[in-house]
N, C-alpha and C positions, 0 to 999 in steps of 0.2 A: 158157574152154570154147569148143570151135568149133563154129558157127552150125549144123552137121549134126549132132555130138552134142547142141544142146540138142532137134532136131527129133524126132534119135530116143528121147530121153528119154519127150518129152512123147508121141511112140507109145506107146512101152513102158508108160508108164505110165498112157496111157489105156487100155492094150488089160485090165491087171488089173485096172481097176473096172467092165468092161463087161460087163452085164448075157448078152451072147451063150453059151451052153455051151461052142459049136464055136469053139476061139482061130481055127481054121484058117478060118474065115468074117469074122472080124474085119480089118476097113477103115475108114478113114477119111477119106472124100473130098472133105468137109469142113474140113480141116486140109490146108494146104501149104506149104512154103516157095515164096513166090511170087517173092522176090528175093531175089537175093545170092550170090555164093560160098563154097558149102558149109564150104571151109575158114577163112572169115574169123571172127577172135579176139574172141569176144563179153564183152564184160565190163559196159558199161552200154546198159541196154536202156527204151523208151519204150512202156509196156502202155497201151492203150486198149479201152474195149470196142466201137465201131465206128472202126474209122479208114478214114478216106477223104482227098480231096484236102488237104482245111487242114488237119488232123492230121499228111503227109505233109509240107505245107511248115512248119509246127510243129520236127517231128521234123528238119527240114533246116535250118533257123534254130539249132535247141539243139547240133546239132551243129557248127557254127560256131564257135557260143560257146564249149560246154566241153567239144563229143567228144559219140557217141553210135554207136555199134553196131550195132543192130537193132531195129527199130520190130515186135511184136507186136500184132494186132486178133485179137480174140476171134469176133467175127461174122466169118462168111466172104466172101472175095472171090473176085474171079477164078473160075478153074476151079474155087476149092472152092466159090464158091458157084452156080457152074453146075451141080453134082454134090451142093448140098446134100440131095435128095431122095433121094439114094441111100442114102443111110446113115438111114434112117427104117424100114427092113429091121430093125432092132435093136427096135425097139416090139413086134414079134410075138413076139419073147423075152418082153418085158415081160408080155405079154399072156396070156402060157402059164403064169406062174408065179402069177397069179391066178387060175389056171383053165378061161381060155377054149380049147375046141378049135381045134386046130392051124387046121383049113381056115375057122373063123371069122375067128379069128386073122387069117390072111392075106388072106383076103377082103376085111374090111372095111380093110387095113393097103396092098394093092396099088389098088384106090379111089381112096385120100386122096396115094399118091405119083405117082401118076400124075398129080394134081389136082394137086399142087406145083410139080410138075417142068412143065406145060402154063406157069402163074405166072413159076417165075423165064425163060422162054425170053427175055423181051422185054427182058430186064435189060441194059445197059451194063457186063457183067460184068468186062469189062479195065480201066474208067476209074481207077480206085486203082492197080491195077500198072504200069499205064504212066509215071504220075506217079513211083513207085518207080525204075522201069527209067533214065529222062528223069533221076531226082537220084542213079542209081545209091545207091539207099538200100536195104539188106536190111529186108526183109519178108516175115514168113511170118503167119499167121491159125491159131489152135486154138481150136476150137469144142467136139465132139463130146468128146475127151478132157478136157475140163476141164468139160464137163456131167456126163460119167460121174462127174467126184468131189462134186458137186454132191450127185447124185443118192443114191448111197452113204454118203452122210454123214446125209442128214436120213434116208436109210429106218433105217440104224443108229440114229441119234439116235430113233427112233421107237419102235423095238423095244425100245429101252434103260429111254424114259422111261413107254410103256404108257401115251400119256394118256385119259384117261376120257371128257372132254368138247371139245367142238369149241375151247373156248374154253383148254382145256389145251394141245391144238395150239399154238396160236396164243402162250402164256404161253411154250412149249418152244422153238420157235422165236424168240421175243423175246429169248433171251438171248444166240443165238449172235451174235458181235460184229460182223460185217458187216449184219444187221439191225437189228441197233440202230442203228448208223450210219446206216443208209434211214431210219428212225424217226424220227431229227432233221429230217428232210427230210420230215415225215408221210407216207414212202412207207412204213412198215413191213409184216409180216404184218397182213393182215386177213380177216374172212371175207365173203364178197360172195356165199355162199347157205349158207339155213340156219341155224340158230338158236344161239349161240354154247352153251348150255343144252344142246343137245342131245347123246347119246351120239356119241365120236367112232367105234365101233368099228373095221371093219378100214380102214386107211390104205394110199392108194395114190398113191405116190410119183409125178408127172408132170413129170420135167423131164431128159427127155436121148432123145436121137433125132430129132436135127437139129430140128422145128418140132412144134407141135399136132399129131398122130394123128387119128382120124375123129372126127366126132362122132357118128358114131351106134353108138358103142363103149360109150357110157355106162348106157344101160339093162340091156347086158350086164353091167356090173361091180357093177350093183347085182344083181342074177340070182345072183352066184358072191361075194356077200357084202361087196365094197366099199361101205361108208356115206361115207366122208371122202375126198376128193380134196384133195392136196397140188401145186400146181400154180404154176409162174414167172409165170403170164398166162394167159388166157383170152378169145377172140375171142367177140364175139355172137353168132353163129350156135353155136358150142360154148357158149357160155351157157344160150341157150334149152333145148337137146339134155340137158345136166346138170339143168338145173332141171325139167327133163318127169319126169325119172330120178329125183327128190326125192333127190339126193345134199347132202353138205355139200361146201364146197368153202372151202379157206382159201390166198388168194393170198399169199406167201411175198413176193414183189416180182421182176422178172423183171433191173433192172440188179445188184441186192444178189444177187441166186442166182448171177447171173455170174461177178461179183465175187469169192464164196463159192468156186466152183469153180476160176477161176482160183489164187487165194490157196493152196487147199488143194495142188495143181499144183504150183506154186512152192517150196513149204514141202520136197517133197519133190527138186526140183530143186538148190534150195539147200544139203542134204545134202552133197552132190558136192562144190561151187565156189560161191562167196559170189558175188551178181552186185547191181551197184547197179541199181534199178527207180524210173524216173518214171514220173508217175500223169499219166493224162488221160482224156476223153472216158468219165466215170463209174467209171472202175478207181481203186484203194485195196489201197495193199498192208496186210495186217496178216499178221504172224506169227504161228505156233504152237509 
């Protein structure tokens, strides 16, 4: 498969799990092929879920050895992660279909991008591509579209399994097999507010649109009926802001969600063309 059809795959296939109505608004600025010749023949590829410099000379040592292809990072670099705030536009979809009015919605959704986008300015956002460019090693990053499956998966899996109590969440998510795998590593699902006891009622799915959303979103979602938040991570200031909100909140794990969504990605990639996949920097391939 060539290195531009696996690019535009993994669009394609982000664009149908993306919570947006409008296909015609849907972007990904976050995800780029950052190195490499479009037409170059990708057959074994090296997933991490941050790659940077030593990852980079990793990936340029294996290829020595036994061959290597294409180095994929999950977290974005380069341009995409100088653009990562833009694609946080897709939250105020999120935020509609729980309810919230359109100009709230964006309101408090154009706030928090602005505050992201001030964040990454100061960033050394070339240092990994250039090291790519320098070992002429292809490199692209997909973030956004492999959150999208992420995200689609546990709100399905929620719907499906109706849990009752906070701690059903938590039992539900236990078994999907990249969790589990955290789990060995005591990072599994947990709940970090809220009483496991307690009713889980409506659930709301938090993990896809580039980074954290507002915090001050959450006394809203309790307003339009959200009790349980499903979330990769949670910052302290966004803690505080949930817990004023008397919300439950059950942390899923933020490297396994990746994980998750990358894997699911894949499964559908591999459909097409069998590709061999080494694991690094927290990535774990499992199939489905």
């Amino acid at each position: 498969m060539r290195l531009a059809d696996i690019y535009k795959k993994i669009i394609q296939y982000g664009t149908d799990r993306d919570p947006r109505k409008d296909a015609a608004l849907i972007k990904f600025p976050d995800t780029a092929l950052l190195w490499g010749d479009p037409d170059t023949q990708v057959h074994k590829v090296l997933v991490g879920i941050d790659v940077e410099g030593q990852e980079l000379l990793l990936a340029d040592r294996i290829r020595q050895r036994e061959g290597l292809d294409l180095v994929i990072a999950h977290h974005p670099e380069g341009v995409a992660l100088a653009n990562l705030h833009e694609v946080m536009r897709l939250q105020v979809d999120i935020l509609l279909r729980v309810g919230l009015p359109k100009e709230v919605a964006e309101g408090l959704m154009n706030e928090r991008i602005a505050d992201v986008g001030r964040r990454l300015l100061p960033s050394n956002h070339m240092r990994s591509v250039d090291m790519a460019r320098l070992l002429d090693l292809p490199f692209m990053c997909c973030h956004t579209p492999a959150d999208n499956h992420v995200a689609c998966f546990i709100e399905q899996l929620m719907y499906s399994a109706k849990p009752k109590t906070v701690q059903d969440v938590v039992d539900i998510l236990s078994e999907v097999p990249e969790y589990r795998e955290a789990a060995k590593l005591t990072l599994g699902p947990r709940v970090i507010l809220g009483s496991p006891r307690r009713p889980a009622g409506q659930v709301f799915v938090e993990m896809t649109g580039g980074t954290e959303g507002s915090k001050d979103v959450y006394d809203k979602l309790h307003r339009y009926g959200v009790r349980t938040i499903i979330a990769m991570h949670l910052s302290e200031d966004h803690f505080k802001k949930v817990k004023a909100a008397n919300l439950n909140v059950v942390i899923a794990g933020h490297i396994s969600s990746d994980v998750l969504g990358l894997n699911l990605l894949f499964d559908r990639i591999e459909k097409e063309e069998q590709l061999t996949w080494l694991e690094c920097s927290g990535f774990y391939r499992i199939k489905r």
